[in-house]
MDAnalysis code that builds the backbone (N, CA, C; Angstrom):
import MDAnalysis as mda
import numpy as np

u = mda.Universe.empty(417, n_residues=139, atom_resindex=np.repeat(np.arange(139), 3), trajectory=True)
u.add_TopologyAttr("name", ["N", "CA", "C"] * 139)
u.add_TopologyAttr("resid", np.arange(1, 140))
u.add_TopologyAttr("resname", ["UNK", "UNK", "UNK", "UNK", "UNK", "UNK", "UNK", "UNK", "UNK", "UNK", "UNK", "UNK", "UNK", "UNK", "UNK", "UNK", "UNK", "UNK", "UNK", "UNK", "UNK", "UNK", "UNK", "UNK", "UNK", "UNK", "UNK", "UNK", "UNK", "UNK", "UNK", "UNK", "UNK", "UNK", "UNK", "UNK", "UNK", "UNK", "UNK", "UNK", "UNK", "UNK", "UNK", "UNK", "UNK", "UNK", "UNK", "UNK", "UNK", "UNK", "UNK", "UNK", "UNK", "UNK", "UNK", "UNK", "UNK", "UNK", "UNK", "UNK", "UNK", "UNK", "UNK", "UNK", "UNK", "UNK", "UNK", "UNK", "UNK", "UNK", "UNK", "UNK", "UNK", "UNK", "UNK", "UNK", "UNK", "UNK", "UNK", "UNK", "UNK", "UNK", "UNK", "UNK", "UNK", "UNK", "UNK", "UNK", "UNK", "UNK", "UNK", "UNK", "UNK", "UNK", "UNK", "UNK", "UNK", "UNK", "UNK", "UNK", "UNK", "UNK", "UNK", "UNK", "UNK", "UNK", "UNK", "UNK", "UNK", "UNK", "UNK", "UNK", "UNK", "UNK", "UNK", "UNK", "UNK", "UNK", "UNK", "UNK", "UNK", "UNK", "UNK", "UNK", "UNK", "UNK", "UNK", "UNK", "UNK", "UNK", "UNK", "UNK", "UNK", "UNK", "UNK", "UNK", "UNK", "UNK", "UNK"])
u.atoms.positions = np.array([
    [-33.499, -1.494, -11.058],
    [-33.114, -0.461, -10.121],
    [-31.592, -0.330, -10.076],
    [-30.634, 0.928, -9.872],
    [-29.563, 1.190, -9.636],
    [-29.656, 2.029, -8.733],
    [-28.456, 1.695, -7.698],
    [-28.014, 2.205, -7.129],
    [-27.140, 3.580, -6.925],
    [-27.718, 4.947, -6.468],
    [-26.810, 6.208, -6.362],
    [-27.626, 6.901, -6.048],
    [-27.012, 8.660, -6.520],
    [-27.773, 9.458, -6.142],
    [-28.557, 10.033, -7.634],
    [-28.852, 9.834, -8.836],
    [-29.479, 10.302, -9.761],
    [-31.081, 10.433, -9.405],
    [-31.472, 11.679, -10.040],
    [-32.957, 12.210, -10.145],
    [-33.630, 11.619, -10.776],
    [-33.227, 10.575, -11.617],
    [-33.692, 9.585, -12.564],
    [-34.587, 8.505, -11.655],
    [-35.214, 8.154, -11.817],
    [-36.371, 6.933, -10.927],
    [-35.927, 5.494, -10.745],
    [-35.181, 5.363, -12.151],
    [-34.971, 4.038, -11.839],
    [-33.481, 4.046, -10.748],
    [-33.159, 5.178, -10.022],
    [-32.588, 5.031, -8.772],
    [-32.807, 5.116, -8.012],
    [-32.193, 4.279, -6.664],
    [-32.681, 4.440, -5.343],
    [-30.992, 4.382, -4.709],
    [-31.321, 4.935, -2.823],
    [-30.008, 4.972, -2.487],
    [-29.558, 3.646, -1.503],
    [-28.878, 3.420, -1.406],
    [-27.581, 2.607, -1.073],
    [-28.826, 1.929, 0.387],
    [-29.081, 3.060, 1.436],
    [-30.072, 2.870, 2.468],
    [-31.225, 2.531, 1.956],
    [-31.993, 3.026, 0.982],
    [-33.448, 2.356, 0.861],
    [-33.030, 0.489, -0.275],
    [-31.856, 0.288, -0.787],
    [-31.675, -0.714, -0.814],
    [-31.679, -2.005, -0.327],
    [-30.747, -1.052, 1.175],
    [-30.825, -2.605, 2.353],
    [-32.227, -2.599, 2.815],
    [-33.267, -1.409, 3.073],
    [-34.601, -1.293, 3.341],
    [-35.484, -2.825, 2.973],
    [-35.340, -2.455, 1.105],
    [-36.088, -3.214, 0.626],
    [-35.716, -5.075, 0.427],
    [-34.031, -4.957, 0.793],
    [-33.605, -6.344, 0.594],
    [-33.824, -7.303, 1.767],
    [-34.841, -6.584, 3.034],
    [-35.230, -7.466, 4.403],
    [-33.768, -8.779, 4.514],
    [-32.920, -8.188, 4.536],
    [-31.657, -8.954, 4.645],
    [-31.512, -9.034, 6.415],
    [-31.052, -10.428, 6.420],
    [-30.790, -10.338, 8.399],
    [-29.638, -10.235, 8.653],
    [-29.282, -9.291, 9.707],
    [-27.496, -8.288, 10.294],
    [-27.273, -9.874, 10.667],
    [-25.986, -9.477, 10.601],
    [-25.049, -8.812, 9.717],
    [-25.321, -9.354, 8.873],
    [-24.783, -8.919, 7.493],
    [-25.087, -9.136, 5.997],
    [-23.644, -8.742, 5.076],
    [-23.352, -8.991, 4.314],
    [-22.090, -9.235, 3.544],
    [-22.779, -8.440, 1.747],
    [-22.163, -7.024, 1.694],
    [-22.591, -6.756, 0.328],
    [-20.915, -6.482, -0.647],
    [-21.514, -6.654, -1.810],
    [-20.762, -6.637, -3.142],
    [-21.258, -5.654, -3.836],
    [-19.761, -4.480, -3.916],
    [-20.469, -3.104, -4.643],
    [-19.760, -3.212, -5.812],
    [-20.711, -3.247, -6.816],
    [-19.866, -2.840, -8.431],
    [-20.687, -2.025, -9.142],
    [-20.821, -1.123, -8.832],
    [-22.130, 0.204, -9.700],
    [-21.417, 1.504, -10.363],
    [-20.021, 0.783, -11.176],
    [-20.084, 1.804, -12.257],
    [-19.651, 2.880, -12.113],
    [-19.020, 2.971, -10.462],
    [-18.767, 4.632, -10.827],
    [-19.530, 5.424, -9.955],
    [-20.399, 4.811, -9.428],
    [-21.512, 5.505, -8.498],
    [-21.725, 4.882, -7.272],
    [-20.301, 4.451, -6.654],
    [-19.693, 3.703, -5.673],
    [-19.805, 4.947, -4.639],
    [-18.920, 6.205, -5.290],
    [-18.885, 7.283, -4.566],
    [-19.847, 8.163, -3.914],
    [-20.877, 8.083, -4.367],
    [-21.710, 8.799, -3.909],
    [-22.555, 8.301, -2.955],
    [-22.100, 6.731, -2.802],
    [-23.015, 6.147, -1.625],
    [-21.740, 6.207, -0.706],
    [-20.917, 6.367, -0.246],
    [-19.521, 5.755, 0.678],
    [-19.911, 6.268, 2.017],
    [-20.766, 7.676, 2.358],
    [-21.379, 8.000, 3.614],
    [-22.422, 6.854, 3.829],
    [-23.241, 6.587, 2.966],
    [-24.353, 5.602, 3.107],
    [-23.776, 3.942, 3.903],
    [-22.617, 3.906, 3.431],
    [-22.225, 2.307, 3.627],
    [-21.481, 2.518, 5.504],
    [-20.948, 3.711, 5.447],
    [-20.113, 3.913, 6.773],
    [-21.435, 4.253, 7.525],
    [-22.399, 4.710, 7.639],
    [-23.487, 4.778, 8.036],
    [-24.450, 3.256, 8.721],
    [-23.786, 2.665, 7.772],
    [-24.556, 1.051, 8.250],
    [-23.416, -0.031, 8.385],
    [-22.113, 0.476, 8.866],
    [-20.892, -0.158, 8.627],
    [-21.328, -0.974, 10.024],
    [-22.124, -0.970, 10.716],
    [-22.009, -1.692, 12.123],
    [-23.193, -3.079, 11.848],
    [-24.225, -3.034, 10.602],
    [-24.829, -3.928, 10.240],
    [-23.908, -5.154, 9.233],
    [-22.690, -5.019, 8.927],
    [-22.310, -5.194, 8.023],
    [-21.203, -6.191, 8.399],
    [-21.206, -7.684, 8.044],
    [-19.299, -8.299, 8.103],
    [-18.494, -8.315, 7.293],
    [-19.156, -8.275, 6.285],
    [-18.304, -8.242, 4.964],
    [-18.619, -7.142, 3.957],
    [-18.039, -6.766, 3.274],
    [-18.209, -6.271, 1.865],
    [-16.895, -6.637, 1.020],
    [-17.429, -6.185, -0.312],
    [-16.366, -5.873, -1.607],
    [-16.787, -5.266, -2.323],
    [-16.039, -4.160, -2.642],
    [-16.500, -3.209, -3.453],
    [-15.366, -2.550, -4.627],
    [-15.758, -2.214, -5.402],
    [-15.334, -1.905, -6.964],
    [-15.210, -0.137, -6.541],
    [-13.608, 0.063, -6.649],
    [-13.699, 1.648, -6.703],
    [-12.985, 1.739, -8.370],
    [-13.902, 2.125, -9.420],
    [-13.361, 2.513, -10.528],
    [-12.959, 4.011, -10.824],
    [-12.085, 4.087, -11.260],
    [-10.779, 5.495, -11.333],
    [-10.552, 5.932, -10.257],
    [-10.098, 4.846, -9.620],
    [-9.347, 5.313, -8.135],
    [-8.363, 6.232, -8.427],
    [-7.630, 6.288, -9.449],
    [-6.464, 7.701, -9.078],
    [-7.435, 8.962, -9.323],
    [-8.634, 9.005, -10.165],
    [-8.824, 10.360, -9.381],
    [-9.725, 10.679, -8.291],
    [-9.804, 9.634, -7.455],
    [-10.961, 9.955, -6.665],
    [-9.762, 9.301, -5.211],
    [-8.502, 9.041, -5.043],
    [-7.544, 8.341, -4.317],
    [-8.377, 9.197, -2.989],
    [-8.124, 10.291, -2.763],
    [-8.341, 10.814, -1.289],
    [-10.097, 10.471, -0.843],
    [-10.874, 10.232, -1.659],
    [-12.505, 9.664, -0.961],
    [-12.698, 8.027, -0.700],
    [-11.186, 7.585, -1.714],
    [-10.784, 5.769, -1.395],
    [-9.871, 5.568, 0.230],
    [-9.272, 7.197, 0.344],
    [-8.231, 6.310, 1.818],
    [-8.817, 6.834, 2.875],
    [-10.003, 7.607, 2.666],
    [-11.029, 8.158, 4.030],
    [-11.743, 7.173, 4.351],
    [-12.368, 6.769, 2.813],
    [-13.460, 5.845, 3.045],
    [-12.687, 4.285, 3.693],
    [-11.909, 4.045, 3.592],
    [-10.934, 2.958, 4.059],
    [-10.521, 3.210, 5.909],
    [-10.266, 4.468, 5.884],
    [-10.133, 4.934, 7.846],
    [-11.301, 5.031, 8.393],
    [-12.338, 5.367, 7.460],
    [-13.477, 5.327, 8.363],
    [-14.543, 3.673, 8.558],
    [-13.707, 3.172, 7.797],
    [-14.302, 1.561, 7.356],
    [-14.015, 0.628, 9.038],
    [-14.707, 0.499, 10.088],
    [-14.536, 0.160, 11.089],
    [-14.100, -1.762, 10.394],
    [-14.362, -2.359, 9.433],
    [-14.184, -3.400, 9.201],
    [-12.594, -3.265, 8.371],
    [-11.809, -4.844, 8.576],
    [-10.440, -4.798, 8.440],
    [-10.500, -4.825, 6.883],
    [-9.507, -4.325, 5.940],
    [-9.021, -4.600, 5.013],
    [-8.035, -5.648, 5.072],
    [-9.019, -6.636, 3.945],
    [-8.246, -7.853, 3.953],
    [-7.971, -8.195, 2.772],
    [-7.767, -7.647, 1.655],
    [-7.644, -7.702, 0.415],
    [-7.736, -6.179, -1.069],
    [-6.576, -6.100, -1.713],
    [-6.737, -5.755, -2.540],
    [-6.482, -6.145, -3.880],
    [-7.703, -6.038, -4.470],
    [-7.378, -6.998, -6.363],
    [-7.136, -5.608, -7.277],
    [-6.537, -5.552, -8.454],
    [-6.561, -4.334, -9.215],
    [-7.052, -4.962, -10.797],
    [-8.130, -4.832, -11.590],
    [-8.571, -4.980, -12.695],
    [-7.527, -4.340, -13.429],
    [-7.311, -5.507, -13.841],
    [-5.542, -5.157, -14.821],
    [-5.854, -4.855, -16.262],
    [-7.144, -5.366, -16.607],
    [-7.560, -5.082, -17.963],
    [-8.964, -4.280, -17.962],
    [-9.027, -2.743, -18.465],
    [-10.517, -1.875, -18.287],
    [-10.217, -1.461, -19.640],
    [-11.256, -0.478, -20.457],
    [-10.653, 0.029, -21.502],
    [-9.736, 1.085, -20.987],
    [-8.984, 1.661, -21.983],
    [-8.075, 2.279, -22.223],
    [-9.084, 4.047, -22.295],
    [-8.048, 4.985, -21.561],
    [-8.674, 6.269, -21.522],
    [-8.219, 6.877, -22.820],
    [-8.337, 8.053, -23.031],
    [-7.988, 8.697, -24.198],
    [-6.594, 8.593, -24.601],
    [-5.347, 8.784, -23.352],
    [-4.414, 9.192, -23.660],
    [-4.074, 7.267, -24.004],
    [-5.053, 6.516, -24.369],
    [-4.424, 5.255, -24.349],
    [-3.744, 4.458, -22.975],
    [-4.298, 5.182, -22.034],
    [-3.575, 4.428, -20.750],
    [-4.511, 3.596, -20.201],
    [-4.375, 2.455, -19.548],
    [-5.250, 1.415, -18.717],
    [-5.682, 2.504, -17.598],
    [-7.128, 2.737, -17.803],
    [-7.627, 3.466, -16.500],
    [-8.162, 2.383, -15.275],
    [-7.439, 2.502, -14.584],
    [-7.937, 0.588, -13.539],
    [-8.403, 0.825, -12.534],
    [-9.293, 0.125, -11.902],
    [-10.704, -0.012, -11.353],
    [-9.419, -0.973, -9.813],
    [-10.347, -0.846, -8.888],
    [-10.133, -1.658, -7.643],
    [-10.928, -2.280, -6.662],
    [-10.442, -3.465, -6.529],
    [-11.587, -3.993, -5.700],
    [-11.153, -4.237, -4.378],
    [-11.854, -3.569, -2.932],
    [-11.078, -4.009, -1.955],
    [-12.051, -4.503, -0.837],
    [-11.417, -5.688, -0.417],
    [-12.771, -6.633, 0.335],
    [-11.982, -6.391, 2.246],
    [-13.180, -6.420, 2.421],
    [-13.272, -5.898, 3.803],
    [-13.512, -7.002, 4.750],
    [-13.459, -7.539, 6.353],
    [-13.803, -8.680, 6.755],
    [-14.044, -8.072, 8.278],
    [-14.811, -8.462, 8.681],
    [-15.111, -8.393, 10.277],
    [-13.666, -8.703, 11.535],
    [-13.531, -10.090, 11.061],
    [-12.166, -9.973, 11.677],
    [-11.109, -10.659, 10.875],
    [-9.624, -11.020, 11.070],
    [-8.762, -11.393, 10.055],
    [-8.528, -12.931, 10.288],
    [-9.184, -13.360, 9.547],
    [-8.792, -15.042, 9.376],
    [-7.176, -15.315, 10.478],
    [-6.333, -14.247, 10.194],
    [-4.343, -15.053, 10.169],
    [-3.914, -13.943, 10.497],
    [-3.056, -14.160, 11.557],
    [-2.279, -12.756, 12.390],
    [-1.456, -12.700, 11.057],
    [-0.933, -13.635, 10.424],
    [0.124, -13.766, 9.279],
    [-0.141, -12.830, 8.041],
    [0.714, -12.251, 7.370],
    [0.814, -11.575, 6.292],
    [1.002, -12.593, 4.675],
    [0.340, -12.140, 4.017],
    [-0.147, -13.471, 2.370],
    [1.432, -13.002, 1.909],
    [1.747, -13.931, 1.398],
    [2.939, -13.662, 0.681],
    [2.543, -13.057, -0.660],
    [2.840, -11.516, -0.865],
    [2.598, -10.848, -2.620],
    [3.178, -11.012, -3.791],
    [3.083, -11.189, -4.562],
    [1.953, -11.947, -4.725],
    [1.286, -13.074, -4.345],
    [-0.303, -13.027, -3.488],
    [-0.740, -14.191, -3.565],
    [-0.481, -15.486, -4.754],
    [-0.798, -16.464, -4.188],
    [-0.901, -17.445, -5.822],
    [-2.294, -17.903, -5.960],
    [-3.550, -17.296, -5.041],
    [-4.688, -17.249, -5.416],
    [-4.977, -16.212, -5.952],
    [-4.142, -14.861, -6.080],
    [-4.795, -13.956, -6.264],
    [-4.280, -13.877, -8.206],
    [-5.018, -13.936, -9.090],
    [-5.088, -14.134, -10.228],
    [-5.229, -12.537, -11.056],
    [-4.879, -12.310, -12.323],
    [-5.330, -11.104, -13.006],
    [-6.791, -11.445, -13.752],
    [-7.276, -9.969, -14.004],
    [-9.119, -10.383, -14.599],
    [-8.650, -10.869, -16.213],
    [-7.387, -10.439, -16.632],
    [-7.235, -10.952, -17.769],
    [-5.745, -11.285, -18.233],
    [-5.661, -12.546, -18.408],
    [-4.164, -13.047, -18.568],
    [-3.258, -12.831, -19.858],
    [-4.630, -11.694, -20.756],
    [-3.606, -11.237, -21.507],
    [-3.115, -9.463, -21.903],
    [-3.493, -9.226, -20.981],
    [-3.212, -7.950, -20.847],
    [-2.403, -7.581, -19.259],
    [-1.496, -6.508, -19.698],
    [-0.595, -6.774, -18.257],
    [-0.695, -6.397, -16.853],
    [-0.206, -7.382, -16.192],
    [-0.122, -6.922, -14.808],
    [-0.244, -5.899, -14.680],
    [-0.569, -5.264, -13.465],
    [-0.492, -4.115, -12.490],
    [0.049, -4.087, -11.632],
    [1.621, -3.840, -10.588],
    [1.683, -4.128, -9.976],
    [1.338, -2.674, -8.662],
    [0.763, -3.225, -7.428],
    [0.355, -2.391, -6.629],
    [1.232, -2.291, -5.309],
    [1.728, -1.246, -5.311],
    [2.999, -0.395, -4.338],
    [2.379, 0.353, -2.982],
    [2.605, -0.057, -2.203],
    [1.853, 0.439, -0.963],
    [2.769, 1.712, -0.339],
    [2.534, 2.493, -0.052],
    [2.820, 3.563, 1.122],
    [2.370, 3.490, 2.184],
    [2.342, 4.807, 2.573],
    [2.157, 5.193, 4.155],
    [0.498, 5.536, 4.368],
    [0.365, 6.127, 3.215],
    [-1.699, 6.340, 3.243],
    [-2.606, 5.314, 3.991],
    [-2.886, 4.399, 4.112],
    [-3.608, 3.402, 4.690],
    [-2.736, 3.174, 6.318],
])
């Protein structure tokens, strides 16, 4: 079974998932589906009050940036982490198209701010390069 919205059978959505996983609230999920993250993001804010944790995989966040910083304001749980997959294949024009993972927490471990770079926070591949990630005013 996968997760989204396809007409295809072997999918189901995001809600008849937690249905069938008789999981007991709160519950802590891990989204990595490829790309078809987006089409559940009403589904997850929908059950955001069953939920303490997640992490989830937004792949080609630059073109989908404005359904990543809604879905982030409407995320009643704190952002407590962002990782950036420093190594994905390469798009046409040869550029690293990079994927993001950002984990969410009920409440924040540390009034304190991680020093950035973490020194837990590691790249997915140590031989391909960093990413480094620049924050603004959006969030």
């Amino acid at each position: 079974m996968y997760i989204g919205k396809s007409k295809n059978q072997q999918f189901i959505s995001f809600n008849d998932a937690i249905k069938r996983s008789c999981l007991r609230r709160p519950y802590c999920v891990k989204i990595d589906i490829e790309g078809y993250e987006y089409e559940i993001l009403d589904q997850i804010i929908e059950n955001q009050s069953d939920i303490s944790g997640l992490v989830i995989d937004f792949h080609k966040p630059i073109y989908n940036l404005t359904k990543v910083i809604k879905f982030v304001r409407d995320m009643d749980l704190n952002l407590a982490n962002i990782h950036v997959n420093n190594c994905l294949p390469k798009t046409e024009n040869l550029e690293i198209d990079p994927s993001i993972e950002l984990s969410f927490t009920y409440k924040l471990a540390t009034n304190e701010t991680a020093e950035i770079p973490h020194h837990l926070e590691q790249p997915n591949d140590k031989k391909c390069p960093n990413i480094n990630v620049i924050f603004g005013s959006e969030f």
